[in-house]
C-alpha positions as CSV (number, residue, x, y, z in Angstrom):
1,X,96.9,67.0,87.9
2,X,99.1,64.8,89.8
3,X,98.3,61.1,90.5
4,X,99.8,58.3,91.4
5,X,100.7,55.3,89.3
6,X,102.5,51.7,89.6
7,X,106.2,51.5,89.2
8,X,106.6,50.6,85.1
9,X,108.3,47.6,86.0
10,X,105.5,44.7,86.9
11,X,107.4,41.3,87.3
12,X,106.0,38.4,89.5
13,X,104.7,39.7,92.7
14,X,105.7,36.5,94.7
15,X,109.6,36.7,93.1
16,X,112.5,39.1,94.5
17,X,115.8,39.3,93.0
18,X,118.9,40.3,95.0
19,X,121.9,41.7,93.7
20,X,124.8,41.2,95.7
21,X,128.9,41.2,95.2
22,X,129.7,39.4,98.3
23,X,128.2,35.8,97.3
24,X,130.0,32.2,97.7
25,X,132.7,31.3,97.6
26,X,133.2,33.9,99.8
27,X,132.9,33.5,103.7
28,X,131.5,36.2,106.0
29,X,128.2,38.3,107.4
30,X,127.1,39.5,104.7
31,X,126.6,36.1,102.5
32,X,125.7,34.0,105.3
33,X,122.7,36.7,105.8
34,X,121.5,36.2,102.3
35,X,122.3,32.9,101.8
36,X,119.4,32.5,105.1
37,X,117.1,35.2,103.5
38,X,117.1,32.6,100.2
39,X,116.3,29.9,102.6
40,X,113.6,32.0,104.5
41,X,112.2,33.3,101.7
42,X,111.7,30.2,99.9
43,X,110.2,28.8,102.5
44,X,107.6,31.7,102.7
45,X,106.4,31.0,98.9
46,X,109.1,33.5,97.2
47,X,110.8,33.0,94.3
48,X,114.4,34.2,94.9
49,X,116.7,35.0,92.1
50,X,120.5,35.8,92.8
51,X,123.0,38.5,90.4
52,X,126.6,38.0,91.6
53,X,129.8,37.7,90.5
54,X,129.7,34.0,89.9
55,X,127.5,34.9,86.6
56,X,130.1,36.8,84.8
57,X,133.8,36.9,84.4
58,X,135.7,38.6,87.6
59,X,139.0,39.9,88.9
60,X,140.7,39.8,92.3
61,X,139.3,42.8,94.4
62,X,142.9,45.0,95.3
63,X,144.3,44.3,97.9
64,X,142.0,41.9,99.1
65,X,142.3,38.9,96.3
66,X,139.6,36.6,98.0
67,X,136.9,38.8,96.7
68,X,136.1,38.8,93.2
69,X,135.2,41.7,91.4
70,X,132.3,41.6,88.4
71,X,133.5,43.0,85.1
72,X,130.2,43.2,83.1
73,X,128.6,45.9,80.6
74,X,125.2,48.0,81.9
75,X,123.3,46.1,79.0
76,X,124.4,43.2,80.5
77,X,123.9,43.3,84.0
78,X,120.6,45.2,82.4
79,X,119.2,42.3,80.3
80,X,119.8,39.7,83.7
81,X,117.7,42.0,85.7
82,X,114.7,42.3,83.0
83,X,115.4,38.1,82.4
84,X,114.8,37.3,86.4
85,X,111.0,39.0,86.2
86,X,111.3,39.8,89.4
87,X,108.8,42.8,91.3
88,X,111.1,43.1,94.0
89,X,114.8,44.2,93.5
90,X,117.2,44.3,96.3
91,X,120.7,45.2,96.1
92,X,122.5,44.0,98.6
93,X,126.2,45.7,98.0
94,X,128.2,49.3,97.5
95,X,130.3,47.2,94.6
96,X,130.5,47.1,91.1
97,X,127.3,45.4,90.4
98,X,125.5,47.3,93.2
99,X,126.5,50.6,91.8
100,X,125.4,49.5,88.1
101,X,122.1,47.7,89.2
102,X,121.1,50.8,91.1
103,X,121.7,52.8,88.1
104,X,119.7,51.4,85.3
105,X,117.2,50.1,88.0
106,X,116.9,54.5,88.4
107,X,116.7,55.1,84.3
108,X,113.9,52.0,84.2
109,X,111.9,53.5,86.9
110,X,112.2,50.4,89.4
111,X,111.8,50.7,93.3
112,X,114.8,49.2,95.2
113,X,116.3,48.9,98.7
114,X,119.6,49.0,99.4
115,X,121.4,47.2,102.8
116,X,123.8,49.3,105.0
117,X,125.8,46.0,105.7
118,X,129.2,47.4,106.7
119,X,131.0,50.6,108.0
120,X,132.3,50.9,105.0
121,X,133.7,54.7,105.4
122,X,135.3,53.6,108.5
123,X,137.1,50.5,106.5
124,X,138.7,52.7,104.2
125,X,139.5,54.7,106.5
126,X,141.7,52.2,108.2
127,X,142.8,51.8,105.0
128,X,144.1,54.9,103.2
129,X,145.1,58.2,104.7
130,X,141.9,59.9,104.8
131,X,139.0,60.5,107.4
132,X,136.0,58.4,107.2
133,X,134.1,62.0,106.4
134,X,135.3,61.9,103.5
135,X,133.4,58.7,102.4
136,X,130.1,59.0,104.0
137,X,129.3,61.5,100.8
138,X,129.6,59.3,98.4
139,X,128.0,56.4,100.2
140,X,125.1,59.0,100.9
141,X,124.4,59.4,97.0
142,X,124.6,55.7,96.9
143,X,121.6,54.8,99.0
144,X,119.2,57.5,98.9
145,X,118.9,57.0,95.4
146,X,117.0,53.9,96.5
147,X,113.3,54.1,97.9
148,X,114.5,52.5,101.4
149,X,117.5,51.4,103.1
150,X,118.0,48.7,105.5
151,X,120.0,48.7,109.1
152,X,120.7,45.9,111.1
153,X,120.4,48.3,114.5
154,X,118.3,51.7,116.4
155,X,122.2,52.8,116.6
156,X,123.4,52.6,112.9
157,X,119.7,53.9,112.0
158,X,120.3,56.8,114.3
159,X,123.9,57.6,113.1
160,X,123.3,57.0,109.4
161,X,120.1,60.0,109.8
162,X,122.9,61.9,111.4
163,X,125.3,61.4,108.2
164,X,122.3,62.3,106.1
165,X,121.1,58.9,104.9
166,X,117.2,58.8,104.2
167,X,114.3,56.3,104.1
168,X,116.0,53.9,106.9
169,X,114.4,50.6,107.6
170,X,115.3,48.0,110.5
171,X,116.2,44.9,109.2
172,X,117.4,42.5,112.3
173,X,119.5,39.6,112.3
174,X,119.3,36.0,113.5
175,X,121.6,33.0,114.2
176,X,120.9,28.7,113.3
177,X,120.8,27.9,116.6
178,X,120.0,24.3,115.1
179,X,124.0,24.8,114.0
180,X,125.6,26.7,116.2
181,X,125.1,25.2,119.8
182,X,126.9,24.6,122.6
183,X,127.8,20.5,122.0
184,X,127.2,20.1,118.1
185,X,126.6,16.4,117.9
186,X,130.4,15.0,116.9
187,X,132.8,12.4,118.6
188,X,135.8,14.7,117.0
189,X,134.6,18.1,119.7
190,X,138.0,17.3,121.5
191,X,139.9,17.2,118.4
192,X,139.6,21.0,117.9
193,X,141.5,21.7,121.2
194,X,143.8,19.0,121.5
195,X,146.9,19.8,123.9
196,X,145.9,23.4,123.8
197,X,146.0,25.1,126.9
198,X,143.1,26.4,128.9
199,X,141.5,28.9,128.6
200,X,140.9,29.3,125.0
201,X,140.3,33.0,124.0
202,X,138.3,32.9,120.0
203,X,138.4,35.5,117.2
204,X,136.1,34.2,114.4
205,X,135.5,36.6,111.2
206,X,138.1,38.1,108.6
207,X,141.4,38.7,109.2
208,X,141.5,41.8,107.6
209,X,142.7,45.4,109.1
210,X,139.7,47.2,110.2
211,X,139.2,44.1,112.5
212,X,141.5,45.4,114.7
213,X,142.8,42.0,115.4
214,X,146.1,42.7,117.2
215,X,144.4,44.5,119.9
216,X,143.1,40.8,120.8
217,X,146.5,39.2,120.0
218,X,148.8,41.7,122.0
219,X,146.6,40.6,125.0
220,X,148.3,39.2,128.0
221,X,146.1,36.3,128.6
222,X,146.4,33.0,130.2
223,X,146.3,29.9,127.9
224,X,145.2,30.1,123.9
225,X,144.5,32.8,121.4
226,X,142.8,30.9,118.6
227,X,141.9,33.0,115.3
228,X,139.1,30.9,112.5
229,X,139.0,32.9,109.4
230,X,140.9,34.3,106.3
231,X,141.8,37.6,104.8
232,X,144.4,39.7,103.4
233,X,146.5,40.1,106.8
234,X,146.2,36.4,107.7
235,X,150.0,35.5,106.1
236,X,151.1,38.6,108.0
237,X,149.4,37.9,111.7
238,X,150.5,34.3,111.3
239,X,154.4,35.7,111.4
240,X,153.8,38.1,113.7
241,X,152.2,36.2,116.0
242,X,153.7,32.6,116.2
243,X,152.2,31.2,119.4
244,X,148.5,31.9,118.6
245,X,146.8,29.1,116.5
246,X,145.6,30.2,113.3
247,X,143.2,28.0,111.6
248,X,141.5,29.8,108.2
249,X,138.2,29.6,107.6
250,X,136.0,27.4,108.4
251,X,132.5,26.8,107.7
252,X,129.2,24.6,109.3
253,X,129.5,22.3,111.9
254,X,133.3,22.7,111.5
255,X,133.0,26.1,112.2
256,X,130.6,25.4,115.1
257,X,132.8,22.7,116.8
258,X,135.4,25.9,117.1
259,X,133.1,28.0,118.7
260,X,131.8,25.2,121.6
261,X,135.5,24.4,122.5
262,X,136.6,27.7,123.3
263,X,135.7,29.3,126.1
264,X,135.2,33.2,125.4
265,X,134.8,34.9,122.4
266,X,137.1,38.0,122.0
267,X,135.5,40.8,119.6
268,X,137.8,43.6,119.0
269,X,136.3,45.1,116.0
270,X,135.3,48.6,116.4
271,X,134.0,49.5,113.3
272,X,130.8,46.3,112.6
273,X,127.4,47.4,112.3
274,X,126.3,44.3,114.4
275,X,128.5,41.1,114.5
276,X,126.8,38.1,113.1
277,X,129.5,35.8,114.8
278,X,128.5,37.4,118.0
279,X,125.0,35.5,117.6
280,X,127.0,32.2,116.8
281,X,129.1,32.2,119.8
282,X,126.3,33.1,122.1
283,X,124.3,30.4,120.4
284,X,127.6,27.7,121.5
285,X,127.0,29.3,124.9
286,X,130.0,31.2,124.9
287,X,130.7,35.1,126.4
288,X,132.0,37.9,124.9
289,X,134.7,40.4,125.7
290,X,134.3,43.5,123.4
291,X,134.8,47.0,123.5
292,X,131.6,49.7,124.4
293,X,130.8,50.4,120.7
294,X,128.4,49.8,118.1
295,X,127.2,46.1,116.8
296,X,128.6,44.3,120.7
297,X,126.6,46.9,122.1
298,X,123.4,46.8,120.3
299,X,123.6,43.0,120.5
300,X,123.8,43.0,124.0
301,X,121.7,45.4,125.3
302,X,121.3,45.3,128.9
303,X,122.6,41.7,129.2
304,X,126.4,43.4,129.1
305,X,126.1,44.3,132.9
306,X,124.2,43.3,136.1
307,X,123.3,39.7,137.2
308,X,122.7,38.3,133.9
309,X,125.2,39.7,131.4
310,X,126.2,37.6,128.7
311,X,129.4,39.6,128.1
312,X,131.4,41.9,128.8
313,X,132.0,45.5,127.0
314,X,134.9,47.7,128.3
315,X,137.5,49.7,127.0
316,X,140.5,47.5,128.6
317,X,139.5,44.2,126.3
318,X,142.0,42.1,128.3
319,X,140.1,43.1,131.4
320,X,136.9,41.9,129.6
321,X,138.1,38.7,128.1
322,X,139.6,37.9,131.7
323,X,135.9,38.7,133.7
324,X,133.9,37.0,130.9
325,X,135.5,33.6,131.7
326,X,133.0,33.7,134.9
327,X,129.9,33.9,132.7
328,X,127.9,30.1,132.4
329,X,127.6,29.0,128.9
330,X,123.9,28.1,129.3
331,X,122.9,31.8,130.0
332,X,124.7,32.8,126.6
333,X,122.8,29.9,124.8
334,X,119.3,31.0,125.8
335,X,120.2,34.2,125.0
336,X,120.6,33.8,121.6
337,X,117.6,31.4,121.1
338,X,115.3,34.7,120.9
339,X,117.1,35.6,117.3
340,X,115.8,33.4,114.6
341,X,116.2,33.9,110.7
342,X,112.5,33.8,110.1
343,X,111.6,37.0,111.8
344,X,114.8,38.5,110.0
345,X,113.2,37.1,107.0
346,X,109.7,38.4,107.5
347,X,111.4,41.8,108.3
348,X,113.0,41.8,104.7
349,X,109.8,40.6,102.9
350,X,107.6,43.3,104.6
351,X,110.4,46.0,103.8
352,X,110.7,44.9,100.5
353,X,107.0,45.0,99.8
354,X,106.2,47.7,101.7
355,X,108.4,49.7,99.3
356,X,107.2,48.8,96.2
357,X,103.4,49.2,97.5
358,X,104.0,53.2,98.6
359,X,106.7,54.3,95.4
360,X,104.5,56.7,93.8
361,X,105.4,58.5,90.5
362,X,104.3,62.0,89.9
363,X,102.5,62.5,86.0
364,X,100.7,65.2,84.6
């Protein structure tokens, strides 16, 4: 006879742990979107445990030293998963930790999701000699040993089922528009763009390659290319480029005071799954340039053309960044008031459970 019977791992049924190797120190998407699920969460009655590689000793990530890499044992990691009594497990990355909590998570029978953060075939792609193709296989094997995984976009969902991915959930996105606004409440707002001449074109994320940064910095554009954030090709853009103003990262209402004294946001990325720090600039009321592609697009939706666009996608991004200067910064800002991180976190806490409710395990 078959039947169906709980998972045989029964922590507390209000607690999730999430295990993730993109956590603080670091600065990007990825841990600001946890970092607000913990919040959310919290505030929903959850218990919320975090496994990263702040728990365990680490090494520099090749070629990109600002990540740390965890350097832990299976019975390790094992015996902090089993210590957090968690129902609900989560893992967040494709890293080391990821790949070994996903493994004994399988050999002890527990339901997980995985997150489909990042384009991560196309980022090595950019990166070594080989076609993305040749990624999406391994990748493939990495989530759908899970029992659901989550996508920020109807596009990446749709693209994902075409690479073979299974059990595909939405999870959306959301922006502190308490933060990120168009005059955060400062005396030093003018400080940011002192002397700096108008118009001020902004690049905000990591300077890394698959950013595709130059196309934005080869640009013949009036005024100021600004660039807020680090990475591996930051030393290297900074030479290269000599009249743009590179600032590293910055976080908060520092971060936000960048964003309301520029005055459009330039996105050359081609390979995000959405763009969190599309959502801030919106927030600060300012337009986007970007090219036609995935993440700009699905953001956008039908405010990238007509009366009340809030951007502009095109394949000539100077074009773009040029026409977007016309867009008022009020339109952007209302915009972006209908993303909020609670419905992003209610998304998550219904994926999660839902899950853990349906996993069903075959028995005689």
């Amino acid at each position: 006879m078959i039947g169906k019977v709980k998972p045989a791992f029964t922590g507390d049924e209000k607690a999730i742990l999430i295990v993730t190797d993109a956590y603080r120190p670091q600065v990007n998407g990825v841990v600001r979107s946890i970092e607000y699920m913990e919040e959310e969460l919290r505030g929903m009655g959850f218990r919320v445990e975090i496994l990263s590689p702040d728990r365990f000793r680490t090494m520099p990530c090749p070629g990109y030293a600002e990540i740390r890499l965890a350097l832990t044992r299976p019975a390790t990691l094992r015996k902090h998963m089993i210590a957090a009594g968690c129902a609900h497990l989560h893992i967040a990355t494709e890293g080391p930790l990821g790949l070994m909590a996903a493994n004994i998570a399988r050999r002890l029978s527990w339901p997980f999701t995985t997150a489909y953060h990042s384009r991560f075939p196309e980022y090595a792609a950019a990166r070594v000699p080989l076609p993305a193709a040749f990624f999406y296989g391994w990748f493939r094997r990495f989530h759908n040993k899970g029992d659901g995984c989550m996508v920020v976009t109807e596009t990446l969902k749709s693209d994902l089922a075409n690479h073979g991915f299974k059990r595909l959930m939405r999870w959306s996105r959301g922006v502190d528009t308490s933060l990120f606004r168009s005059t955060p409440e400062t005396d030093l707002v003018n400080e940011v763009v002192a002397d700096l001449p108008r118009p001020i074109f902004l690049y905000v994320g990591r300077v890394s390659v698959e950013k595709s940064i130059p196309d934005f910095l080869d640009l013949d554009l009036p005024g100021t290319k600004m660039v807020v954030g680090d990475g591996p090709e930051l030393e290297r853009l900074r030479r290269k480029y000599p009249g743009v103003q590179f600032t590293g990262a910055k976080t908060g209402t520092d971060l936000a005071r960048h964003y309301a004294n520029a005055d459009v946001f330039v996105f050359p990325s081609k390979t995000d799954t959405f763009g969190l720090v599309v959502l801030e600039a919106l927030a600060c009321g300012l337009p986007i340039a970007a090219y036609p592609v995935m993440g700009p697009r699905d953001v956008l939706g039908e405010h990238a053309t007509g009366p009340e666009r809030i951007g502009v996608l095109s394949e000539d991004l100077r074009q773009a960044a040029l026409d977007a200067l016309d867009i008022p910064s009020d339109r952007c800002r209302a915009f972006a008031l209908g993303y909020g991180w609670n419905s992003s976190a209610q998304q998550f806490r219904d994926n999660v459970l839902s899950v853990r409710s349906s996993v069903t395990t075959d028995v005689p």
